[in-house]
ROMI-384502 format. One record per residue: x, y, z of N, C-alpha, C, O in turn. Coordinates in nm, 2 decimals. Example, Ala and Ser with C-alpha at 12.3 -4.5 7.8 and 13.67 -1.06 7.14 Angstrom:
BEGIN
+--------+---------+--------+---------+----------+--------+--------+---------+--------+--------+---------+--------+
| n_east | n_north |   n_up | ca_east | ca_north |  ca_up | c_east | c_north |   c_up | o_east | o_north |   o_up |
+--------+---------+--------+---------+----------+--------+--------+---------+--------+--------+---------+--------+
|   1.32 |   -0.57 |   0.78 |    1.23 |    -0.45 |   0.78 |   1.32 |   -0.33 |   0.78 |   1.42 |   -0.33 |   0.85 |
|   1.28 |   -0.22 |   0.71 |    1.37 |    -0.11 |   0.71 |   1.29 |    0.00 |   0.79 |   1.34 |    0.11 |   0.80 |
+--------+---------+--------+---------+----------+--------+--------+---------+--------+--------+---------+--------+
//
This chain:
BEGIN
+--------+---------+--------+---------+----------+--------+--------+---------+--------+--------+---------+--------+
| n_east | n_north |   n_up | ca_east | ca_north |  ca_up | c_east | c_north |   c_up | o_east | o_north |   o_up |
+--------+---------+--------+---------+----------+--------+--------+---------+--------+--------+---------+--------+
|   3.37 |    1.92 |   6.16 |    3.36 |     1.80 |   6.09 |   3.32 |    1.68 |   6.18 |   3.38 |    1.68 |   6.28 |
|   3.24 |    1.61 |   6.16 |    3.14 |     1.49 |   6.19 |   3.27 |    1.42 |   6.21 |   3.37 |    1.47 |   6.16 |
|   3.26 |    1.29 |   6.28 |    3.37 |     1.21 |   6.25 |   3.32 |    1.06 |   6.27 |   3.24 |    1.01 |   6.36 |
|   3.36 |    1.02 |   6.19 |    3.28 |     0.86 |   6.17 |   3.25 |    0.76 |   6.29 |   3.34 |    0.74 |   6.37 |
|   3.16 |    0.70 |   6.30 |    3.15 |     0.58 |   6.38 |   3.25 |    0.52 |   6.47 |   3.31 |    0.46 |   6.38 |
|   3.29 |    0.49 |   6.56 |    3.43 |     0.45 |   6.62 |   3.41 |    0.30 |   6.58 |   3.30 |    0.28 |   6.55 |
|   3.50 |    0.20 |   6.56 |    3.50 |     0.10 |   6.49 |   3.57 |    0.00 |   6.69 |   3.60 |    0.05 |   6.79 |
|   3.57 |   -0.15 |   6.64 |    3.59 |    -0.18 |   6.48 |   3.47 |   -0.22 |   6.47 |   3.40 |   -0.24 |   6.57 |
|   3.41 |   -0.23 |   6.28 |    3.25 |    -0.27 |   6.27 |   3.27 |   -0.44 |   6.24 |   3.38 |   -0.49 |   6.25 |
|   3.19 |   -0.49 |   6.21 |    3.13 |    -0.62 |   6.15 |   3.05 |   -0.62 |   6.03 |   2.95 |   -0.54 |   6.02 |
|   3.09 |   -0.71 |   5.93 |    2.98 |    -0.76 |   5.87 |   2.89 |   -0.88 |   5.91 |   2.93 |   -0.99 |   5.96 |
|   2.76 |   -0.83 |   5.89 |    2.64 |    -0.93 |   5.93 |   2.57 |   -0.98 |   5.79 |   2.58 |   -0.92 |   5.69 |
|   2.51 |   -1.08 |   5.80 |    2.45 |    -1.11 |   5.73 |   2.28 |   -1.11 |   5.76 |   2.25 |   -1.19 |   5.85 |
|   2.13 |   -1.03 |   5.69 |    2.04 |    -1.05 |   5.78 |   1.95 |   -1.12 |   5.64 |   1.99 |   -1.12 |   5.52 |
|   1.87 |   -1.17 |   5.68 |    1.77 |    -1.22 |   5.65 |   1.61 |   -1.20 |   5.67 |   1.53 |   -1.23 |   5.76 |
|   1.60 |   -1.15 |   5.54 |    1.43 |    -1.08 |   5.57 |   1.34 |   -1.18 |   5.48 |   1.38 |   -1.24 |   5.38 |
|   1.21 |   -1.18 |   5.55 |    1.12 |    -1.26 |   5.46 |   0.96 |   -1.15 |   5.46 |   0.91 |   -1.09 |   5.56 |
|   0.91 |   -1.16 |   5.33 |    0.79 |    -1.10 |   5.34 |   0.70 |   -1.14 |   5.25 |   0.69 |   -1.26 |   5.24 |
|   0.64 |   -1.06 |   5.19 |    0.50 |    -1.14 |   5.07 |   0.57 |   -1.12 |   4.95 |   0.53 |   -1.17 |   4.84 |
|   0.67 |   -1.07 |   4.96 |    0.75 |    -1.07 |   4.82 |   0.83 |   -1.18 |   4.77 |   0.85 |   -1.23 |   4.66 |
|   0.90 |   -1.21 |   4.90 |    0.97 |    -1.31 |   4.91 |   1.07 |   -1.31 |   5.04 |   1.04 |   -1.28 |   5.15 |
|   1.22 |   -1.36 |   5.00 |    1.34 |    -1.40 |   5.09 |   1.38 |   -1.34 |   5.02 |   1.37 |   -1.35 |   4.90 |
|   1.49 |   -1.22 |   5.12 |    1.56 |    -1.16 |   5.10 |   1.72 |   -1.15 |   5.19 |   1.71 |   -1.19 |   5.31 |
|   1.83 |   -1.12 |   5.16 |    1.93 |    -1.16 |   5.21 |   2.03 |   -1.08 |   5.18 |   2.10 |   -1.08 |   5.08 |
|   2.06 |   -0.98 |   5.30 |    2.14 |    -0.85 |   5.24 |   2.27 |   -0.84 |   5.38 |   2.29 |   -0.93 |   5.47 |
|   2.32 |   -0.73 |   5.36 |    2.49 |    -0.71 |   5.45 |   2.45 |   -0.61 |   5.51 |   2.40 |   -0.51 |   5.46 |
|   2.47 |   -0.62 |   5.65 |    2.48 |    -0.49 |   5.69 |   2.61 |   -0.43 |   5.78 |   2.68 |   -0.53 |   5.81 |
|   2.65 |   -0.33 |   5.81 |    2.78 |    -0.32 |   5.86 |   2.73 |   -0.28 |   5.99 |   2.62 |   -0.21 |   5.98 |
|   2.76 |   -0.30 |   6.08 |    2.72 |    -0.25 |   6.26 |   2.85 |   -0.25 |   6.35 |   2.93 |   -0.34 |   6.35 |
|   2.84 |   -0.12 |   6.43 |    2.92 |    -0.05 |   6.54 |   2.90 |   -0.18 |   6.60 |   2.83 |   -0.28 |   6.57 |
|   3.00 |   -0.14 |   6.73 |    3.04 |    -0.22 |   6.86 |   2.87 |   -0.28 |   6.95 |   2.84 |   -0.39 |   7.00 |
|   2.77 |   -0.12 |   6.93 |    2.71 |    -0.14 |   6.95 |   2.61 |   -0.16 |   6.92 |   2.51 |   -0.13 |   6.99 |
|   2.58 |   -0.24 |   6.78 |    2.49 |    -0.29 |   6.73 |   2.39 |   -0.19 |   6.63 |   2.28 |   -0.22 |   6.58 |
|   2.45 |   -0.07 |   6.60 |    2.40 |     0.02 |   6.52 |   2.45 |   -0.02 |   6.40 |   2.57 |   -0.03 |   6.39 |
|   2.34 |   -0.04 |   6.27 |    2.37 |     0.00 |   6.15 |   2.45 |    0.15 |   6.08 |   2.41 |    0.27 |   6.07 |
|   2.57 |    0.07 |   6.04 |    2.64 |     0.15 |   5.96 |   2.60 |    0.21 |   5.80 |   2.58 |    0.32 |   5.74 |
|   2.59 |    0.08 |   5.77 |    2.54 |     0.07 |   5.62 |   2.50 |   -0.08 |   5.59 |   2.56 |   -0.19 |   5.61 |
|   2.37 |   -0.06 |   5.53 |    2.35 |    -0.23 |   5.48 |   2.34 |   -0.18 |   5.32 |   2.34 |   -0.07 |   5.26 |
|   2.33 |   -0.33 |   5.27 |    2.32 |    -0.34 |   5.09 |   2.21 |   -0.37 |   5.11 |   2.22 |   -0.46 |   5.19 |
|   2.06 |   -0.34 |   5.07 |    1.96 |    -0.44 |   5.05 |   1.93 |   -0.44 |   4.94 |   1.86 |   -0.54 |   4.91 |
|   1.95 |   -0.37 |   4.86 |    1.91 |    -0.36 |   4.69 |   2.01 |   -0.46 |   4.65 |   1.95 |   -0.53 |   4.56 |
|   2.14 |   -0.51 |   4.66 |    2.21 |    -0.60 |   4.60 |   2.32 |   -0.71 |   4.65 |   2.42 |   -0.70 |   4.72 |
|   2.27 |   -0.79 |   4.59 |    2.37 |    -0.93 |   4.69 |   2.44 |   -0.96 |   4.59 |   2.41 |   -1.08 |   4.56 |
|   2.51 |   -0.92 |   4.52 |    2.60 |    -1.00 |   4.46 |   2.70 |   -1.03 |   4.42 |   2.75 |   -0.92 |   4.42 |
|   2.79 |   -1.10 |   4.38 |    2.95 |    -1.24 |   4.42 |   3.03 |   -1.12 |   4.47 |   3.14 |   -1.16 |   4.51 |
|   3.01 |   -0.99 |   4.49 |    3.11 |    -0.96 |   4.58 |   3.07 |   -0.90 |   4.64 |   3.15 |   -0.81 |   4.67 |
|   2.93 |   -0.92 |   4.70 |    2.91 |    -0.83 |   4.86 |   2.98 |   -0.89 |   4.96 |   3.02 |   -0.82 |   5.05 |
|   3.01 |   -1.02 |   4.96 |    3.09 |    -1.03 |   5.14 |   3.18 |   -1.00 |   5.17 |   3.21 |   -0.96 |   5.28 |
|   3.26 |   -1.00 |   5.05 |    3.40 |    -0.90 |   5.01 |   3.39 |   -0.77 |   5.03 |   3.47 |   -0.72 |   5.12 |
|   3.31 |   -0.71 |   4.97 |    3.28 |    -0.56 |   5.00 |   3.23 |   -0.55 |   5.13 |   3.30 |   -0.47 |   5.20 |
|   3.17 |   -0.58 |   5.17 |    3.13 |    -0.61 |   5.32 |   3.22 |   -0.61 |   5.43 |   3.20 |   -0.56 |   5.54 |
|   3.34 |   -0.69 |   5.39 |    3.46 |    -0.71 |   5.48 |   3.52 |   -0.58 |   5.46 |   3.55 |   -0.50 |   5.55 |
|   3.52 |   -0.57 |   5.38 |    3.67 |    -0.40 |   5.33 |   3.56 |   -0.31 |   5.43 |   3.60 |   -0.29 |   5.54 |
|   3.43 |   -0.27 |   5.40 |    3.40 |    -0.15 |   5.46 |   3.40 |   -0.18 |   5.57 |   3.43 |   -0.08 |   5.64 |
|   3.38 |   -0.31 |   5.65 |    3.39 |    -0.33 |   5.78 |   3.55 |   -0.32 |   5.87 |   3.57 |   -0.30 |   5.99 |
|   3.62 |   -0.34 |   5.75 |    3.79 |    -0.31 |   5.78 |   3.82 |   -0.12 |   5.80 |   3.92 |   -0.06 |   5.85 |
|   3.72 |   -0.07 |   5.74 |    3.73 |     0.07 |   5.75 |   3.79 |    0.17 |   5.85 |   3.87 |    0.26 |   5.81 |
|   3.77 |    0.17 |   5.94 |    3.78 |     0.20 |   6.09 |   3.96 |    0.20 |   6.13 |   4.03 |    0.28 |   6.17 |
|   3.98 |    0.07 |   6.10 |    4.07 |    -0.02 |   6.10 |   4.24 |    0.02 |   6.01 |   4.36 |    0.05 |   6.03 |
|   4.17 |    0.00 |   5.94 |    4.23 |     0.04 |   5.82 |   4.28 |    0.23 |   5.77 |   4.36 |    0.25 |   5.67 |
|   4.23 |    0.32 |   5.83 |    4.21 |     0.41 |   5.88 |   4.31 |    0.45 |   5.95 |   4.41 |    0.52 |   5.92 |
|   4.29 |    0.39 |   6.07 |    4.41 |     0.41 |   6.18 |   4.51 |    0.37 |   6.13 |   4.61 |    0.45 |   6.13 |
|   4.53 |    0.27 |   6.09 |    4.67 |     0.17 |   6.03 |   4.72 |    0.28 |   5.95 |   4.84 |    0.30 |   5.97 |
|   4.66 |    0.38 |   5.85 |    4.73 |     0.44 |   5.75 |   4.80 |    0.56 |   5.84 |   4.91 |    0.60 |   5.83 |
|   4.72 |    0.60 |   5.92 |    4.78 |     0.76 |   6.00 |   4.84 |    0.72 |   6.09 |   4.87 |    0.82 |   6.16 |
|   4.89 |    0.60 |   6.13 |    5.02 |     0.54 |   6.18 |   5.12 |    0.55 |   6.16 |   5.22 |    0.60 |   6.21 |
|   5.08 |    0.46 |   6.01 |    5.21 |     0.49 |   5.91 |   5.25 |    0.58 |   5.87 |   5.37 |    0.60 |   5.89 |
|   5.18 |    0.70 |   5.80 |    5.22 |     0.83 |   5.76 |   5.27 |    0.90 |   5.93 |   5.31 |    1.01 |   5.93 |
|   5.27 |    0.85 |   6.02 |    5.30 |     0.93 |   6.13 |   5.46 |    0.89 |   6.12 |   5.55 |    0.97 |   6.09 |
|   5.48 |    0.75 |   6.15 |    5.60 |     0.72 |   6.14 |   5.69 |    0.75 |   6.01 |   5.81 |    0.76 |   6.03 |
|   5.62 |    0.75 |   5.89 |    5.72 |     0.78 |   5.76 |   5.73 |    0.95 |   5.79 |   5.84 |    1.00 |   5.78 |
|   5.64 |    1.03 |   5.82 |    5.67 |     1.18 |   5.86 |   5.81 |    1.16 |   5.96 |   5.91 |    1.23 |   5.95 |
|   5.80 |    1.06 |   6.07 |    5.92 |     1.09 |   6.14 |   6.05 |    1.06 |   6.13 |   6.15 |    1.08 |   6.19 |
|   6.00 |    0.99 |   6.03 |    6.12 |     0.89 |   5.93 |   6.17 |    1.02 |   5.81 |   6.24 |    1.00 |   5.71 |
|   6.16 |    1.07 |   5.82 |    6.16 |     1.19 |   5.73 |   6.25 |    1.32 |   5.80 |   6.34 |    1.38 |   5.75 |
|   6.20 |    1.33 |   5.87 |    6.24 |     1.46 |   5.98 |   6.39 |    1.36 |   5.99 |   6.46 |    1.39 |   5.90 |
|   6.42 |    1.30 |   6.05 |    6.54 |     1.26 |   6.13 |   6.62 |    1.17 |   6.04 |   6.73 |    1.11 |   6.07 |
|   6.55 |    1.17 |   5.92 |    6.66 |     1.11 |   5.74 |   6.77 |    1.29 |   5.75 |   6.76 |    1.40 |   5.79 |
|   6.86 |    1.20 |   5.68 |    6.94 |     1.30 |   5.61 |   6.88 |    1.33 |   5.47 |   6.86 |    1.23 |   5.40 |
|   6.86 |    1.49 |   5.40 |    6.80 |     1.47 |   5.31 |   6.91 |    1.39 |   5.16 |   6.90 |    1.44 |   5.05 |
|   6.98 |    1.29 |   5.17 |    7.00 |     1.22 |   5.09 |   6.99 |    1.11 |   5.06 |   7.00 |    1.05 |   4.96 |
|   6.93 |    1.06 |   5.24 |    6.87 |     0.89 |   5.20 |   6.72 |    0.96 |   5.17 |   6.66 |    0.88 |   5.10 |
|   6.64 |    1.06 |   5.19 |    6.53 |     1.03 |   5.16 |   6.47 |    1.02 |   4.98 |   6.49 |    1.12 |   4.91 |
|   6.43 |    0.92 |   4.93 |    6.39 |     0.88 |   4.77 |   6.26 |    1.02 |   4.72 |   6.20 |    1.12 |   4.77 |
|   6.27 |    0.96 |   4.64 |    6.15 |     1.03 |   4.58 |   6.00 |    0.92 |   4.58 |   5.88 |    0.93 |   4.57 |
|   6.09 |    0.83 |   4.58 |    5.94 |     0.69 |   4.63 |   5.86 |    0.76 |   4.80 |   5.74 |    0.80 |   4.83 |
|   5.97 |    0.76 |   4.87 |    5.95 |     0.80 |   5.02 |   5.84 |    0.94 |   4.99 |   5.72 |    0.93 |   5.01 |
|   5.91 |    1.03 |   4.95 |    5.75 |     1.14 |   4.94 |   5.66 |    1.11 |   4.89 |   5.55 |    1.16 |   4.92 |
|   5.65 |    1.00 |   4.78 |    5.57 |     0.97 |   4.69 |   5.43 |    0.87 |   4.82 |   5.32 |    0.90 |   4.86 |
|   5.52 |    0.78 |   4.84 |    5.41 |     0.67 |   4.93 |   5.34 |    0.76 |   5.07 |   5.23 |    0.73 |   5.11 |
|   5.46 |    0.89 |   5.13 |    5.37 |     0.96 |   5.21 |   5.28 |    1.04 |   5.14 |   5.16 |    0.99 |   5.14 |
|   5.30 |    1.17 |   5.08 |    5.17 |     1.21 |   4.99 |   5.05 |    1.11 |   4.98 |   4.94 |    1.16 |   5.03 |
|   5.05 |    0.98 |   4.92 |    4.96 |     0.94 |   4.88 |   4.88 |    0.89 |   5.01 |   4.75 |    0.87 |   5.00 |
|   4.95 |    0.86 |   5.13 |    4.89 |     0.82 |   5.24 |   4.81 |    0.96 |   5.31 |   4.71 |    0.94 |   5.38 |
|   4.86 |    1.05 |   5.29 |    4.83 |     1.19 |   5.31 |   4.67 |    1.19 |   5.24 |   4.56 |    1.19 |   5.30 |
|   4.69 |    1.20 |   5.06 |    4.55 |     1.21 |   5.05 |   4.44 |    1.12 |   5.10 |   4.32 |    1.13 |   5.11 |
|   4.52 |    1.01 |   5.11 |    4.40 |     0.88 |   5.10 |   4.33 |    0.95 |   5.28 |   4.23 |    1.01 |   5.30 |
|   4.39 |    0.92 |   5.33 |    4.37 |     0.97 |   5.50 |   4.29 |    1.09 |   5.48 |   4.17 |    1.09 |   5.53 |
|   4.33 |    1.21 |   5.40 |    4.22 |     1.35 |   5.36 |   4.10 |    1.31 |   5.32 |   4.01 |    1.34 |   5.40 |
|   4.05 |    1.22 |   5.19 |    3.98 |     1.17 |   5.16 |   3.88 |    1.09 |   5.24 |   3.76 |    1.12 |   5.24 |
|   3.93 |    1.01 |   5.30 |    3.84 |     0.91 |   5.40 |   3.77 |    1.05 |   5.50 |   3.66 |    1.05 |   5.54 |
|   3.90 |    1.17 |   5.54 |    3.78 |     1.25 |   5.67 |   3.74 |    1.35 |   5.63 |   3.68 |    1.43 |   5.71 |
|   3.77 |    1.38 |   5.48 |    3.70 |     1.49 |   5.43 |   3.79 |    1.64 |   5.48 |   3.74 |    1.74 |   5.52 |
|   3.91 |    1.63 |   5.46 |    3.97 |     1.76 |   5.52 |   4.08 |    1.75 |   5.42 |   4.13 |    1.64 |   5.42 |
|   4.14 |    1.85 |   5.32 |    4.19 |     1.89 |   5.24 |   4.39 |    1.89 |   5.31 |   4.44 |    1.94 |   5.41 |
|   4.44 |    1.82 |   5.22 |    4.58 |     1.79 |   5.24 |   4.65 |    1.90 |   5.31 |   4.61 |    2.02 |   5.27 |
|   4.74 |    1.89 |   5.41 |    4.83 |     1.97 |   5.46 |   4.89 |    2.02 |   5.41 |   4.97 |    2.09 |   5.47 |
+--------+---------+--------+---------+----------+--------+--------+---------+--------+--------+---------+--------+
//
């Protein structure tokens, strides 16, 4: 499995001009200046927003397989009577979300 870009990225803002006109789209770029992903087909009220979250990607990423690392160990060393059923609930879901983002089917 491929594994994504190492982060963290940025949103940019670029500005093109041609015989068509002015154009003004997002692009997302590595540490090193490589395009991630740009929008050019569409600017609108919530590309900078969207632009921010995908640029938080990377980021946001690590933050969750942190957490599920620690709620795993938070688990292991619970007695199984403080552990809830919220507690499996919020790990599972960090579990898929984490499978999802790298493309590798839940544990």
């Amino acid at each position: 499995m491929t594994q994504h870009t190492p982060g963290p990225w940025s949103s940019q803002s670029v500005t093109s001009v041609n015989e068509r006109g002015v154009f003004v789209y997002k692009r997302i770029v590595s540490p090193q200046g490589k395009t991630i992903v740009s929008d050019r087909g569409y600017i609108g009220d919530n590309a900078e927003a969207n632009a921010r979250l995908i640029a938080a990607a990377p980021e946001l990423l690590k933050t969750l397989k942190d957490a599920h690392e620690w709620i795993d160990a938070q688990i292991m060393t619970a007695n199984s009577d403080q552990m809830t059923e919220h507690d499996e609930k919020v790990r599972d879901k960090a579990e898929a979300s984490i499978a999802k983002a790298t493309q590798q089917p839940n544990q």
